[in-house]
N, C-alpha and C positions, 0 to 999 in steps of 0.2 A: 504494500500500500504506500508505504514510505516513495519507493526508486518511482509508481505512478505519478504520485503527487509534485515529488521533485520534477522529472519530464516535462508535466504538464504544465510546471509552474515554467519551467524555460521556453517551451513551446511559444506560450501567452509572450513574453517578455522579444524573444525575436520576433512574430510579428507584430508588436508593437513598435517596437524598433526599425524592422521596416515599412511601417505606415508612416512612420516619424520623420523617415528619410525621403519617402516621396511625398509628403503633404510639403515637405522643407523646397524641394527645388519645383515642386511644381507653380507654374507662373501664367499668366492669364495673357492672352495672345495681344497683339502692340494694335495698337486704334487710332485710326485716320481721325487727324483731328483738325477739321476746317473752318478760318475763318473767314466770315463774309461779313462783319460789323460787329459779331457775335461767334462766339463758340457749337458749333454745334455738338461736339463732344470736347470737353474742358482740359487740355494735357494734362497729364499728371503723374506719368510715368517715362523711363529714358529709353522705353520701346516704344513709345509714341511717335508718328511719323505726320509731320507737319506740316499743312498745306493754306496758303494764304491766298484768297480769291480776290476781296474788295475790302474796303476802309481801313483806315490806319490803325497802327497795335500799337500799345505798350507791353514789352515785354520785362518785366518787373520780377524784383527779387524772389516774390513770391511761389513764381512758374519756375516746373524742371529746370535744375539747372545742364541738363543732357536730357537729348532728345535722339534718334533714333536716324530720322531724316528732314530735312527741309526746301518747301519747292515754292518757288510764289513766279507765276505763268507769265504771257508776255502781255495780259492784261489787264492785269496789275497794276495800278498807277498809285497806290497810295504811299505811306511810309511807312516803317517797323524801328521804333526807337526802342533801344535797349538799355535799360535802365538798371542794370544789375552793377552800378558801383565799378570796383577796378575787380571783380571774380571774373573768371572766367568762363563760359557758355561754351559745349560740348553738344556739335553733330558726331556720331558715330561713325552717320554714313553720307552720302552724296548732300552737297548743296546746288539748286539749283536757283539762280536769280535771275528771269526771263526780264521782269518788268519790277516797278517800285525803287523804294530807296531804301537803305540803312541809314542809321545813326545810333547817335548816346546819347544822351540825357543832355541838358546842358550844366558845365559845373556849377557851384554855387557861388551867389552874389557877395558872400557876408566873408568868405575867408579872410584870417588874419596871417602876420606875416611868423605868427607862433605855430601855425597849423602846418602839418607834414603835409597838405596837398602843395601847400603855399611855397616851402623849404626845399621840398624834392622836385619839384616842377609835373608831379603825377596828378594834382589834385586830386578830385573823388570819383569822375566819371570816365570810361574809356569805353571803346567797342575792343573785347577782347574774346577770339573768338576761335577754337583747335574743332579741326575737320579731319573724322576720320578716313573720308572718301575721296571724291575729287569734290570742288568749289568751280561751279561755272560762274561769272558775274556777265551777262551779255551786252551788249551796244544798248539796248532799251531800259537796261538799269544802272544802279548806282551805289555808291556807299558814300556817304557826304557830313561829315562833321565839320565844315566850315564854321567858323566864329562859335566852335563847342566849348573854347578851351578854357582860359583866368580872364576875370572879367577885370574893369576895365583896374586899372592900376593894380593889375596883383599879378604876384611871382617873383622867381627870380631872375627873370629876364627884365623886370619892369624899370625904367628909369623917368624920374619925374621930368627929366630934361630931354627925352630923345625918344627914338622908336622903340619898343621893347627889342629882345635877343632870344635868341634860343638856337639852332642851327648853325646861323651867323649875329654877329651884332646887331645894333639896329643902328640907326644914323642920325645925327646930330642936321638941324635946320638949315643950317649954311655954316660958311666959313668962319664968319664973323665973328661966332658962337663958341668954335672950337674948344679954345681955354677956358671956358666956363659952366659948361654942360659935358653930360657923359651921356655915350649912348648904352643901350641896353647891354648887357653880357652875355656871351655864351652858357650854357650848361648841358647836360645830357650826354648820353653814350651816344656815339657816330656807329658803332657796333650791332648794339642794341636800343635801338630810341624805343623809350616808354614812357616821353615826356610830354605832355602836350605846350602851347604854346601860349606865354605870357599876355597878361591885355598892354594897352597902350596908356602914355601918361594920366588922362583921368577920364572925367566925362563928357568933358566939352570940346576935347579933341580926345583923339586913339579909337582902338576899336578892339574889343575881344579877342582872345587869340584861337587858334585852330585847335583843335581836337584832336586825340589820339585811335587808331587802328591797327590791331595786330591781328592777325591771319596767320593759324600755324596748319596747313593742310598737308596730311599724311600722302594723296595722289598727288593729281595735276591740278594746277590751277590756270584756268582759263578766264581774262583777263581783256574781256570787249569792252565792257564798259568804264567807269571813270571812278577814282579814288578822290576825294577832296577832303583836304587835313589844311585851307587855307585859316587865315585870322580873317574874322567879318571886315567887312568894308565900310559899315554906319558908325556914328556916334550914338550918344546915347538917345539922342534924340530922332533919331533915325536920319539924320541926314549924312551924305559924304564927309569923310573924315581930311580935316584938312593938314593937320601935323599929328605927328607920334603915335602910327597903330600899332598893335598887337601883331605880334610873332607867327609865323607859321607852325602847324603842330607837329605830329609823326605819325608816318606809316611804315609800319614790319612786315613784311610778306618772308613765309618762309612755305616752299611745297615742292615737291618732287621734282617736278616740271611746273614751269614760268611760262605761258604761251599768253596770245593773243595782241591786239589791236588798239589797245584801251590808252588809257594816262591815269599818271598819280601827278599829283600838285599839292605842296607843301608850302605854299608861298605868303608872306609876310603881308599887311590889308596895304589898302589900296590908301593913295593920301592927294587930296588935288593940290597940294604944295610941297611943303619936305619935311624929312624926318621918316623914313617908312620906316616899319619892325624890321627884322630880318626873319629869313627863312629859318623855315621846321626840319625835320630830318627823315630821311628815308631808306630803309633799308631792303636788300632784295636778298637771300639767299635759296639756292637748290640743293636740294639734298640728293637726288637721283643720282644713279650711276650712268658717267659722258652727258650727263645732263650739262647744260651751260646758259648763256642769254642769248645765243644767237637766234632765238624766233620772237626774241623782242629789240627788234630793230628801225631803219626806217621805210623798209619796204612795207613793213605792217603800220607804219607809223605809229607806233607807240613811242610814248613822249613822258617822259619825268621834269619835271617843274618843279 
């Protein structure tokens, strides 16, 4: 009765042990989940495979931070801002960008010059974004963080006398000026930029600086459409900036293969007199094997600014 009992009692104990084992890995199948203004099914899981139809998204801290796939068509026209801070956002598998825009949040207004956005020149918002598959970006779309970057008088590129710096310096009004004004300063890695771009002297001249982009895609990336990491062009008043804008921000591109047609521009805000920012920074690497930059040349007219 005893060697029954014992038996029986291991019997129970292994298949419960293996129901334990398959209730633990079994997983619920990945769900197309479309937006048209609204959710029709809510992501919520990084098997979820994303599809963008119509109206603009925020995609916020609160959504997977991995998702599965992502695809927005060539009829598409709205934008997708992401607002997840400086983390990072994980495709698994293929991106595909027919039509719409990216972006990030805009930084914040209130930084101080004690706050590590301010210090390190990262602020708090970036588009930072690792692709497990390949990354299409087409001629009918975009990624655009123009004037995303330190608002107006803040960074360490910012100088009360001159264009902000970041990339390059920025530049002092005229000659006259020289000995008495300083222009913006350099910072950031030329290696690795993950800096975005300083604003300009204050509010009644300067302008916002550019935003940051980093792209780390495990395939290829194909590269029709247009990267823009510039510093805005307005005051705060929304008019043309006449002396001392904002700096240009950065862009990292890192993937297999480097192809297509497209442009990135990193370039310092516009000014109808003197003093512009200086330019942001840009980085290209391929990690492929014989892989190089030779399909992005000017036969395809791709163009870095």
């Amino acid at each position: 009765m005893f060697n029954l009992q014992y038996s029986t009692f291991n019997l129970m104990k292994n298949l419960l042990l293996t129901f334990s084992l398959f209730t633990f890995t079994f997983s619920l199948p990945a769900a197309t989940c479309t937006w048209t203004g609204a959710w029709d099914t809510t992501p919520s899981a990084a098997e979820d495979e994303i599809v963008i139809e119509s109206g603009d998204l925020t995609w916020s801290s609160s959504m997977p931070a991995k998702v599965a796939s992502w695809t927005q068509g060539s009829s598409y026209t709205g934008t997708v801002t992401f607002d997840t801070g400086l983390n990072e956002f994980e495709v698994t598998g293929d991106v595909t960008l027919e039509g719409g825009t990216w972006t990030h949040s805009a930084n914040p207004t209130n930084l101080k010059s004690s706050d590590d956005g301010w210090k390190t020149g990262r602020g708090t918002k970036q588009l930072i974004v690792k692709c497990g598959g390949d990354f299409n970006l087409a001629a009918t779309a975009s990624i655009n963080v123009k004037g995303k970057g330190l608002y107006f008088a803040q960074g360490p590129g910012w100088s009360g006398s001159g264009g902000a710096g970041h990339g390059g310096s920025g530049q002092i009004q005229s000659q006259s000026y020289y000995s008495s004004r300083a222009p913006g300063k350099c910072y950031g890695s030329v290696k690795c930029p993950n800096t975005i771009g300083s604003g300009g002297s204050g509010t009644s001249y300067g302008t916002i600086g550019g935003g940051a982009v980093k792209l780390t895609v495990t395939g290829k990336l194909t590269l029709n459409g247009s990267i823009n990491a510039e510093a805005g062009d307005t005051n705060s008043s929304g008019g043309n900036c006449q002396y001392y804008s904002g700096s240009g921000g950065s862009v990292w591109l890192t993937a297999a293969e480097i192809t297509g047609a497209g442009g990135i521009s990193a370039r310092g805000g516009n000014v109808t007199a003197q003093g512009g920012g200086g330019g942001g920074r840009v980085a290209l690497y391929v990690t492929g094997a014989d892989q190089g930059f030779q399909r992005l040349h000017r036969r395809d007219h791709f163009h870095v600014l």
